[in-house]
VOMARTOR-317606 format. One record per residue (C-alpha): residue in one letter; residue number from 1; x, y, z. Coordinates in steps of 0.05 Angstrom, whole numbers, plus 5000, padded with zeros to 4 digits. Layout:
BEGIN
<r selo="A" vextor="NUM" c1="X" c2="Y" c3="Z"/>
...
END
This chain:
BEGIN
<r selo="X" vextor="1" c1="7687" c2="6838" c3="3843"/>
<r selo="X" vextor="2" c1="7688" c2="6902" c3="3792"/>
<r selo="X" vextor="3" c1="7748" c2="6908" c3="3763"/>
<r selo="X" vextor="4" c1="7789" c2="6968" c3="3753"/>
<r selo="X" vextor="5" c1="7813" c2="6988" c3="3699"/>
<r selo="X" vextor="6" c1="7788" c2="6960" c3="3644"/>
<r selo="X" vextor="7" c1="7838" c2="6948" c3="3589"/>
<r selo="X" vextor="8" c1="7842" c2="6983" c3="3522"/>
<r selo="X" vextor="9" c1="7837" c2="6915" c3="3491"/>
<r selo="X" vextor="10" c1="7776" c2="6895" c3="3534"/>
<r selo="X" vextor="11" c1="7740" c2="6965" c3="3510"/>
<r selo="X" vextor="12" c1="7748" c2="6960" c3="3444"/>
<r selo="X" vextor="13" c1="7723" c2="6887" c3="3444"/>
<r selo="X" vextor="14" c1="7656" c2="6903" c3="3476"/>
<r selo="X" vextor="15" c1="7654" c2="6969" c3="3426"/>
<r selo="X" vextor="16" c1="7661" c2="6924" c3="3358"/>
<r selo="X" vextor="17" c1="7616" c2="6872" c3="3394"/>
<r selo="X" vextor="18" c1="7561" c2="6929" c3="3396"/>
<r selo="X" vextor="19" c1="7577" c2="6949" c3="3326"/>
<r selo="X" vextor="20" c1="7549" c2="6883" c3="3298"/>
<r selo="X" vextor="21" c1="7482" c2="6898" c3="3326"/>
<r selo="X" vextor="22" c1="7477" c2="6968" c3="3292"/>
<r selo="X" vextor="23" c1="7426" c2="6941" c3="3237"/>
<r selo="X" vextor="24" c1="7388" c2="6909" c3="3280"/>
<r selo="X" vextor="25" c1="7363" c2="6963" c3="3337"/>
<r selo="X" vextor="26" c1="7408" c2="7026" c3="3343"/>
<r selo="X" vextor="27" c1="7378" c2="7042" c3="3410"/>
<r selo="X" vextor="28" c1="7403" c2="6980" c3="3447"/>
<r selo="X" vextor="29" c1="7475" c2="7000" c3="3419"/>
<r selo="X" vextor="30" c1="7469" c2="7060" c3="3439"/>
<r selo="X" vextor="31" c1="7448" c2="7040" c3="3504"/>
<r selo="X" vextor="32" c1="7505" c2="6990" c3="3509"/>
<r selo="X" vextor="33" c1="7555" c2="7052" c3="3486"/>
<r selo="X" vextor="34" c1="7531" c2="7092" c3="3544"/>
<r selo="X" vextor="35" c1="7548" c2="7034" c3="3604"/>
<r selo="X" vextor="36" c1="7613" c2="7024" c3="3574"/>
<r selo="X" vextor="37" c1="7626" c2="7100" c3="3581"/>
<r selo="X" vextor="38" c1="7599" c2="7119" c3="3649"/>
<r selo="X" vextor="39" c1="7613" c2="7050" c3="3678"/>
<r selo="X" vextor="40" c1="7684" c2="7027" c3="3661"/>
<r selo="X" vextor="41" c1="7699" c2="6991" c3="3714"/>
<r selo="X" vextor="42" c1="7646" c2="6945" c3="3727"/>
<r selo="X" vextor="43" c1="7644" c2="6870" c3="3703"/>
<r selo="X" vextor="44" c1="7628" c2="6860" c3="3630"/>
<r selo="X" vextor="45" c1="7646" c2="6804" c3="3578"/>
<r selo="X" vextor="46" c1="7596" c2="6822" c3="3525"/>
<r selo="X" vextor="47" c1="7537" c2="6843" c3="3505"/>
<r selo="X" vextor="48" c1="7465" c2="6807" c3="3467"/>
<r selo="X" vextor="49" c1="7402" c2="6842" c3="3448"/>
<r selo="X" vextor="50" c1="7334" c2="6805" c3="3449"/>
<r selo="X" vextor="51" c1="7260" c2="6833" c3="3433"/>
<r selo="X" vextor="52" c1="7204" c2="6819" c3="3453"/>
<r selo="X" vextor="53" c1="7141" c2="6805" c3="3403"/>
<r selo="X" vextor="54" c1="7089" c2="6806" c3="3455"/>
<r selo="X" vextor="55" c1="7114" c2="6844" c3="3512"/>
<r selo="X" vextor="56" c1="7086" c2="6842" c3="3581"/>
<r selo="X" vextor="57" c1="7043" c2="6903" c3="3606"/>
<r selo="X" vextor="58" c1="7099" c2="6957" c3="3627"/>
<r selo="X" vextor="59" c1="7163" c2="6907" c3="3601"/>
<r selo="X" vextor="60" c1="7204" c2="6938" c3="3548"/>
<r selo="X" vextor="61" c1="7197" c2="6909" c3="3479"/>
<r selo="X" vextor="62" c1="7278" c2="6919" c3="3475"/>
<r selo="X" vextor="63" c1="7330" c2="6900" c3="3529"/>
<r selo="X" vextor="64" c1="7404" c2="6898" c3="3524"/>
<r selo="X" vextor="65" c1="7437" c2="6826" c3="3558"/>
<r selo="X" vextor="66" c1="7497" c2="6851" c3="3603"/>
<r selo="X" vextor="67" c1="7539" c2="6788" c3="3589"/>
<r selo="X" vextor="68" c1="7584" c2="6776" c3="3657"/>
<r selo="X" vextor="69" c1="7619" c2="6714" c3="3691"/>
<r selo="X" vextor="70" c1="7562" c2="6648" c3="3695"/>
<r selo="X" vextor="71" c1="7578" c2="6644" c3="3769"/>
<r selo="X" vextor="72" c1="7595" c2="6720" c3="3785"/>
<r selo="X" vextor="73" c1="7546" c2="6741" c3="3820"/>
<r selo="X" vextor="74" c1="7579" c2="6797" c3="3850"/>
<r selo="X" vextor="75" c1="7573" c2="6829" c3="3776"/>
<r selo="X" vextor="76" c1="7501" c2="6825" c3="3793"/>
<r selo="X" vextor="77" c1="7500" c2="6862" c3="3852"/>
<r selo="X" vextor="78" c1="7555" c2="6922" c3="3821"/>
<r selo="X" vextor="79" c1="7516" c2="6927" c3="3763"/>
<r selo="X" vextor="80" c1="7449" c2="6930" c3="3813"/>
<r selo="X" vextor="81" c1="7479" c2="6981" c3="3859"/>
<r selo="X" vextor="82" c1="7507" c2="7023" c3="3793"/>
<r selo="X" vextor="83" c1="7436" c2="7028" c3="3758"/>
<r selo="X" vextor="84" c1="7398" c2="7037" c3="3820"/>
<r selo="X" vextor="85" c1="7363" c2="6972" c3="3827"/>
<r selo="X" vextor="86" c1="7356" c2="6919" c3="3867"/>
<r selo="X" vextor="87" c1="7386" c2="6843" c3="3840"/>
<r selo="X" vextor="88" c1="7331" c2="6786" c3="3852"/>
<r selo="X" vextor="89" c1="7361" c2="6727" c3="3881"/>
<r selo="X" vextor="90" c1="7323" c2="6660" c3="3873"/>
<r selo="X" vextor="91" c1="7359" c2="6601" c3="3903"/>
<r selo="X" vextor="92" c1="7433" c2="6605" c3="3872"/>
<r selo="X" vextor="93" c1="7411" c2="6652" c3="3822"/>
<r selo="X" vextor="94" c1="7422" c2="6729" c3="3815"/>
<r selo="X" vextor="95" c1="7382" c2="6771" c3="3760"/>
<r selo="X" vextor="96" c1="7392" c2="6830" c3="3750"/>
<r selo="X" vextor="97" c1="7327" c2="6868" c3="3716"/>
<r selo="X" vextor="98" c1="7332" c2="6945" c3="3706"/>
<r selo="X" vextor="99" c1="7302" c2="6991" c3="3655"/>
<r selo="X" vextor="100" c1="7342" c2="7059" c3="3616"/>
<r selo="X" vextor="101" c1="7312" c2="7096" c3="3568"/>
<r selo="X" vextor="102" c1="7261" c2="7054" c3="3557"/>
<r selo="X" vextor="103" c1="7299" c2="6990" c3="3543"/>
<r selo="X" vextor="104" c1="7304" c2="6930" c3="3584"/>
<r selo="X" vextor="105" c1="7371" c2="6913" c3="3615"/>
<r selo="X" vextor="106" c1="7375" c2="6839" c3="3649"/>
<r selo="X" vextor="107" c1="7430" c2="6796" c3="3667"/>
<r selo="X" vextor="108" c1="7435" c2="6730" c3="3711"/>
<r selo="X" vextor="109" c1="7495" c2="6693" c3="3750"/>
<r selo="X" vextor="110" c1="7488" c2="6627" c3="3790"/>
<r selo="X" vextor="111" c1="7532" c2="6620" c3="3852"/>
<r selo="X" vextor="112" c1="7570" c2="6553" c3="3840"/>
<r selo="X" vextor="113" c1="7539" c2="6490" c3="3871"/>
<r selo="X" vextor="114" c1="7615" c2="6478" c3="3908"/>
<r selo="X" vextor="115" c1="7593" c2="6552" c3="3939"/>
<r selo="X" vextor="116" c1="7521" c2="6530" c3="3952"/>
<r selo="X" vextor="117" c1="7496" c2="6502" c3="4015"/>
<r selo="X" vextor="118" c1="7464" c2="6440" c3="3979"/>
<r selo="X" vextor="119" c1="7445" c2="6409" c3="4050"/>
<r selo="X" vextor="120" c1="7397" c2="6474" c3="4059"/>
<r selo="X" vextor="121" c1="7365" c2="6469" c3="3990"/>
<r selo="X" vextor="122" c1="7331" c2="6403" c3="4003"/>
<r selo="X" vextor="123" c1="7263" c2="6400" c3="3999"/>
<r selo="X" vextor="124" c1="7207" c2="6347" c3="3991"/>
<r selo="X" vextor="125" c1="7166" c2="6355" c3="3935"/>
<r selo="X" vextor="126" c1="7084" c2="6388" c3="3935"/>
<r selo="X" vextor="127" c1="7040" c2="6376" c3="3871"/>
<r selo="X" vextor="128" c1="7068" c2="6452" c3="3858"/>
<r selo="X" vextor="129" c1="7141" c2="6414" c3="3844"/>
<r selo="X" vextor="130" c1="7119" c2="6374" c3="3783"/>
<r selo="X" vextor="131" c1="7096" c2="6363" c3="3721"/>
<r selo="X" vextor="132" c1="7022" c2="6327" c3="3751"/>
<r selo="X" vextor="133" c1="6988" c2="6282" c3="3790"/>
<r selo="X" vextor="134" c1="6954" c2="6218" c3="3783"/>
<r selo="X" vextor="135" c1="6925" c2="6158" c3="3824"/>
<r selo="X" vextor="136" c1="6948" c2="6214" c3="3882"/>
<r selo="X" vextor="137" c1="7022" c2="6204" c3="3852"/>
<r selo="X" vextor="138" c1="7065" c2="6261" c3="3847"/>
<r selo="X" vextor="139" c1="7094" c2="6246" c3="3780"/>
<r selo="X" vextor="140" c1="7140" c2="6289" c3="3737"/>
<r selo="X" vextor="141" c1="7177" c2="6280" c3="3664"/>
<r selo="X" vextor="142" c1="7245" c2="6280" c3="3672"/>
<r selo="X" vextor="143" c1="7302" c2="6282" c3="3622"/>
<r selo="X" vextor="144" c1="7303" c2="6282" c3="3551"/>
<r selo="X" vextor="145" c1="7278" c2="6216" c3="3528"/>
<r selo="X" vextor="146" c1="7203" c2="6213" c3="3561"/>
<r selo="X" vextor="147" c1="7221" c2="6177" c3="3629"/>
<r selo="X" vextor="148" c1="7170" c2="6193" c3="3689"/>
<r selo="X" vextor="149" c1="7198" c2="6206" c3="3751"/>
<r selo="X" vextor="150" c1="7146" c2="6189" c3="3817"/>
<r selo="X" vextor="151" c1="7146" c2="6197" c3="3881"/>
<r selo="X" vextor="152" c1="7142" c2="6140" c3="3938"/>
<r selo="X" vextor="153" c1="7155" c2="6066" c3="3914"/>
<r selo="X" vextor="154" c1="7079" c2="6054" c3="3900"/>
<r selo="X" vextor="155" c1="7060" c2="5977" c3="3872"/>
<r selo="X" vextor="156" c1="7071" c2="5963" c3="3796"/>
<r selo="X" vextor="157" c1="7007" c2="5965" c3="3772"/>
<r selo="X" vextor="158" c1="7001" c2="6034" c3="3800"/>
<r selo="X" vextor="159" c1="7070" c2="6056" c3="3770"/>
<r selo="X" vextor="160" c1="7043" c2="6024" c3="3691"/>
<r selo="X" vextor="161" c1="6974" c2="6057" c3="3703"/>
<r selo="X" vextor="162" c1="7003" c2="6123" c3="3713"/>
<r selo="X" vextor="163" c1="7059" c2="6122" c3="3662"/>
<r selo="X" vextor="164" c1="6999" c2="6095" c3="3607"/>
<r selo="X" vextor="165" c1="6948" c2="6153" c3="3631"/>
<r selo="X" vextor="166" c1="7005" c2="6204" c3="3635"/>
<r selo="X" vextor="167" c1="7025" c2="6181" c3="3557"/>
<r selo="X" vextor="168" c1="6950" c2="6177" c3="3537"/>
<r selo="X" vextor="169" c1="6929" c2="6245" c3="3559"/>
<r selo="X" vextor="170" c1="6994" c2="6285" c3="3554"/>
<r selo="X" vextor="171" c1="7024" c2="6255" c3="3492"/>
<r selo="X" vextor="172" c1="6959" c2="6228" c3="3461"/>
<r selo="X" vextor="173" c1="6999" c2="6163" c3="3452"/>
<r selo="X" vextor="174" c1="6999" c2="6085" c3="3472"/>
<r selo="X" vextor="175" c1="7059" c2="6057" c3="3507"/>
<r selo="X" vextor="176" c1="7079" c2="5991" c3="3496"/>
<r selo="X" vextor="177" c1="7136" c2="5951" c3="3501"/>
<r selo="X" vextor="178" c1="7187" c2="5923" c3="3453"/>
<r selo="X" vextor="179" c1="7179" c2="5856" c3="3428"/>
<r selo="X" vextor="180" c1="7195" c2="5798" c3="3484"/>
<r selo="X" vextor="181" c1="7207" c2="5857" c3="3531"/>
<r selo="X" vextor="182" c1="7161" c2="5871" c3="3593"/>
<r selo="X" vextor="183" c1="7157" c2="5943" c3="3623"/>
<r selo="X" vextor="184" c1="7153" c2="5926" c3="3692"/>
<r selo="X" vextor="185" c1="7229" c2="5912" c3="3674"/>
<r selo="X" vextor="186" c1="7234" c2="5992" c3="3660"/>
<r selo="X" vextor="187" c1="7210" c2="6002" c3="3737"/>
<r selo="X" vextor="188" c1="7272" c2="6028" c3="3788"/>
<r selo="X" vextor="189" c1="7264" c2="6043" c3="3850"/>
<r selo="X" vextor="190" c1="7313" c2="6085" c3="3891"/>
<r selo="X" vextor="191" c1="7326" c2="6139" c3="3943"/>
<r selo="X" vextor="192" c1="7334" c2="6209" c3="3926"/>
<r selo="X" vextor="193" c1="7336" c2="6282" c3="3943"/>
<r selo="X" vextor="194" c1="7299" c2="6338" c3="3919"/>
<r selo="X" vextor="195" c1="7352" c2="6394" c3="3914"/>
<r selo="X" vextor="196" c1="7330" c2="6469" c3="3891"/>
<r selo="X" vextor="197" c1="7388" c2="6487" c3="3852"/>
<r selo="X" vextor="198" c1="7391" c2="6530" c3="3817"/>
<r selo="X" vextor="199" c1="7311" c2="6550" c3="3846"/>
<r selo="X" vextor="200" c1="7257" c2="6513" c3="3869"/>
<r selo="X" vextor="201" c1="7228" c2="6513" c3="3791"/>
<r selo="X" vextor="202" c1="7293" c2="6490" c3="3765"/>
<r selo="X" vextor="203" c1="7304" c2="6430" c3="3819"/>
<r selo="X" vextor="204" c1="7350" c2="6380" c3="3812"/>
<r selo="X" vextor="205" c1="7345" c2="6299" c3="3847"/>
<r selo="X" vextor="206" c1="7398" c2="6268" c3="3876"/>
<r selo="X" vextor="207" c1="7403" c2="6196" c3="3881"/>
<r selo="X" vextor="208" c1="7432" c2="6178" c3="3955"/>
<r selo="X" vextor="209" c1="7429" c2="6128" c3="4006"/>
<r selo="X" vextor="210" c1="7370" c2="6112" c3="4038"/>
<r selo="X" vextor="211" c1="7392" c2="6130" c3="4114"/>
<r selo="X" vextor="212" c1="7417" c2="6206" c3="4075"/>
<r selo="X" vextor="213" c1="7377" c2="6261" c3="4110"/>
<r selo="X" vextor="214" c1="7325" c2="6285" c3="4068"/>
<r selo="X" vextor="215" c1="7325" c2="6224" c3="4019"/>
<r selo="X" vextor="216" c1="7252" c2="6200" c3="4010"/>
<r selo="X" vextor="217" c1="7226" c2="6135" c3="3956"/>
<r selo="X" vextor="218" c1="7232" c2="6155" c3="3892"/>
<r selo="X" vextor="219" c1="7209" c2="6111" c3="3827"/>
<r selo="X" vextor="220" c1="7239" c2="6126" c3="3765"/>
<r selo="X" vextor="221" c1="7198" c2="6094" c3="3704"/>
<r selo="X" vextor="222" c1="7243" c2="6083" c3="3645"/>
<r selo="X" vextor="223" c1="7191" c2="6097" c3="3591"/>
<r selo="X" vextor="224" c1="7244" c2="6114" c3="3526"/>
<r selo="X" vextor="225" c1="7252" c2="6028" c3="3537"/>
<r selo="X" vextor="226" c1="7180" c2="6023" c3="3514"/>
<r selo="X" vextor="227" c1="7153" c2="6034" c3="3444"/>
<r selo="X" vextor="228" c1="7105" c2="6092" c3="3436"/>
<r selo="X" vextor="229" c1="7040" c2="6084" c3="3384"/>
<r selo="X" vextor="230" c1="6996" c2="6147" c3="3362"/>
<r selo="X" vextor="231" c1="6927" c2="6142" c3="3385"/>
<r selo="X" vextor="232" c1="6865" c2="6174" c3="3349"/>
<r selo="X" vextor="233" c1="6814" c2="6212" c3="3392"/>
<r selo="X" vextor="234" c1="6756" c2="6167" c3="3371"/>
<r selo="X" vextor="235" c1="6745" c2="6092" c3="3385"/>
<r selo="X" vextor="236" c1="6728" c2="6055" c3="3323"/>
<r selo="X" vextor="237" c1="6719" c2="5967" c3="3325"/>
<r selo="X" vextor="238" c1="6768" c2="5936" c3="3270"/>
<r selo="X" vextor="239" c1="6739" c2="5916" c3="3215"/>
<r selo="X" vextor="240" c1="6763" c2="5846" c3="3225"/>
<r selo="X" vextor="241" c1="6752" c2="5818" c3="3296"/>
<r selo="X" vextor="242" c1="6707" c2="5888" c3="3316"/>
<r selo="X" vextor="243" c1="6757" c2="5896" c3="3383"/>
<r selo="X" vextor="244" c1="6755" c2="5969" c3="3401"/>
<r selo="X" vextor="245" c1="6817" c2="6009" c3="3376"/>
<r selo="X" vextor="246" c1="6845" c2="6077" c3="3386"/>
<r selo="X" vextor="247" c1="6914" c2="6058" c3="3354"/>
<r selo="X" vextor="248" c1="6953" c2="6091" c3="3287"/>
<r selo="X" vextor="249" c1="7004" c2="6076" c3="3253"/>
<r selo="X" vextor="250" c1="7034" c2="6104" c3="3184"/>
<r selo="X" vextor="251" c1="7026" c2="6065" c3="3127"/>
<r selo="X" vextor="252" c1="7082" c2="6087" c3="3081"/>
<r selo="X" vextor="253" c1="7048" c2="6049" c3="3010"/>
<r selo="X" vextor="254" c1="6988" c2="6090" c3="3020"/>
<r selo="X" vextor="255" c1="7019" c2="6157" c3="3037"/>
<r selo="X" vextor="256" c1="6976" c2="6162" c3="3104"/>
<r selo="X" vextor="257" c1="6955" c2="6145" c3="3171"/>
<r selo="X" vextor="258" c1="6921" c2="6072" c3="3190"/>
<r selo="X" vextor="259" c1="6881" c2="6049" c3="3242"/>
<r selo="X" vextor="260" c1="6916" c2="5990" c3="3278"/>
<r selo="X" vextor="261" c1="6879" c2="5933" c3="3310"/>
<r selo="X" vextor="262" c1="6911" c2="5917" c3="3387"/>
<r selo="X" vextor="263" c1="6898" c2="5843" c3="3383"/>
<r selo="X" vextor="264" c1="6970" c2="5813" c3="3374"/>
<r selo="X" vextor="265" c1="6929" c2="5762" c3="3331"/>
<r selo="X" vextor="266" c1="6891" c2="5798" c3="3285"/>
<r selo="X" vextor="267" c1="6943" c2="5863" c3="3280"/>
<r selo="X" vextor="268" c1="6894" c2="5883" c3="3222"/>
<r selo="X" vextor="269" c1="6894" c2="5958" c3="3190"/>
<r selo="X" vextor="270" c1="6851" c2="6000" c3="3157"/>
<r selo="X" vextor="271" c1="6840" c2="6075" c3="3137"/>
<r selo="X" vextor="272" c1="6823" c2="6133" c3="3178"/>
<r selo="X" vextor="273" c1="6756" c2="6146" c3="3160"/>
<r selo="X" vextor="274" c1="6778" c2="6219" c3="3154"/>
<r selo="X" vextor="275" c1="6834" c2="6200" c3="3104"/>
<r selo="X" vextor="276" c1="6836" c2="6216" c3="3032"/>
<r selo="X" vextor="277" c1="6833" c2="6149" c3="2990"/>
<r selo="X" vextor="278" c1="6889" c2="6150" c3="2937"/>
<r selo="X" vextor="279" c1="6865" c2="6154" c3="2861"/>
<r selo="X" vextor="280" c1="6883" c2="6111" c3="2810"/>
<r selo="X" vextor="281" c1="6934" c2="6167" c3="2784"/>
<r selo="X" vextor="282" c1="6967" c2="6167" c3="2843"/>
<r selo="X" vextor="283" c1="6976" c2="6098" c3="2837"/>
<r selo="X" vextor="284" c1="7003" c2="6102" c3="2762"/>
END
């Protein structure tokens, strides 16, 4: 809700905020000293500016970040109402996106998930949801480490054929496992829901029960437990036992990049043919 009045304090805050931006783009201070002046009373914690190199056709290469409450999204609609806009509300998020004197102005709030019907954003998933498909798999990265994230419990050699193609041709690596470790161990299959919070882009999944409304299989395919090897984009037969061989590794002696036989019993290496052979000074 806009508040009213501000305090002194509060004014002179966002004021000496705006100050600091003053040798970086006087117009988007300006800007900022204009809202604080014809719109006291309306939500504001602070202020950011952010250019754009490339802009969009008919976006503003400037814009001025009206800094309000994460979750109020009733700033969003004051602010809206005050500039003569309209806020865009996607899922649990408000954005505010206006333009004044030829700068950008844009804020964002996300109602809280305890305020959010959760049971209404459930969804099931469309090859639109994730990241791509394979073997007819909907499969998606997921966290921070690598891990793939499909949907259905499909059979194990279908869940290690799509987590290898997915590493070869998105990565351009080789995933194996550890030493004495199998990754059909890294294979866990559960019940989840798809939840669009905040959107539909930004979803969220929801381990639950299987009898939970909504919950559909879900395999999650720890790859980060597996050991991930470089691969070169053309086959060459080692040198040694002439098996075929896409794999590198770093050889840190030579300064460079090796080719690395697969056999476990021949584990030979040699150079890149495209690698610089070290002189005899650099061996000095």
């Amino acid at each position: 809700m806009p508040i009213s009045p501000p305090s002194a304090e509060r004014t002179q805050h966002l004021s000496e905020q705006l100050e600091r931006f003053t040798t970086r783009d006087d117009g988007q201070v300006a800007l900022g000293r204009r809202l604080i002046a014809d719109h006291p009373g309306l939500p504001l914690c602070g202020f950011a500016i952010s250019h754009s190199i490339e802009p969009e056709p008919g976006t503003p290469e400037h814009s001025l970040i009206l800094q309000v409450g994460e979750h109020d999204t009733d700033a969003i609609t004051a602010w809206a109402n005050a500039l003569g806009a309209q806020p865009v509300v996607d899922g649990a998020r408000h954005t505010l996106t206006a333009t004044l004197d030829g700068i950008g102005i844009w804020a964002t709030a996300t109602v809280a998930e305890d305020d959010y019907d959760m049971d209404q954003a459930v969804f099931t998933p469309t090859s639109d949801d994730v990241t791509c498909s394979y073997r007819g798999l909907l499969v998606t990265e997921i966290g921070e480490d690598g891990d793939l994230l499909l949907v259905g419990h499909p059979p194990v050699r279908d869940v290690l054929a799509v987590t290898s193609a997915y590493y070869r041709d998105t990565c351009g690596q080789r995933l194996r496992p550890f030493d004495g470790y199998d990754l059909t161990d890294s294979i866990n299959r559960r019940w989840g829901r798809f939840v669009a919070y905040p959107t539909r882009t930004e979803w969220q999944v929801r381990f639950v029960p299987s009898d939970t409304p909504g919950a559909i299989p879900v395999t999650w395919m720890h790859a980060h437990d597996g050991h991930t090897q470089d691969l070169a984009s053309v086959v060459e037969r080692c040198p040694n036992c002439r098996r075929p061989s896409r794999g590198l590794a770093y050889d840190p002696l030579e300064g460079h990049r090796v080719r690395v036989c697969p056999s476990p019993a021949c584990r030979h290496r040699w150079p890149l043919a495209d690698s610089p052979t070290p002189s005899v000074k650099e061996h000095a």
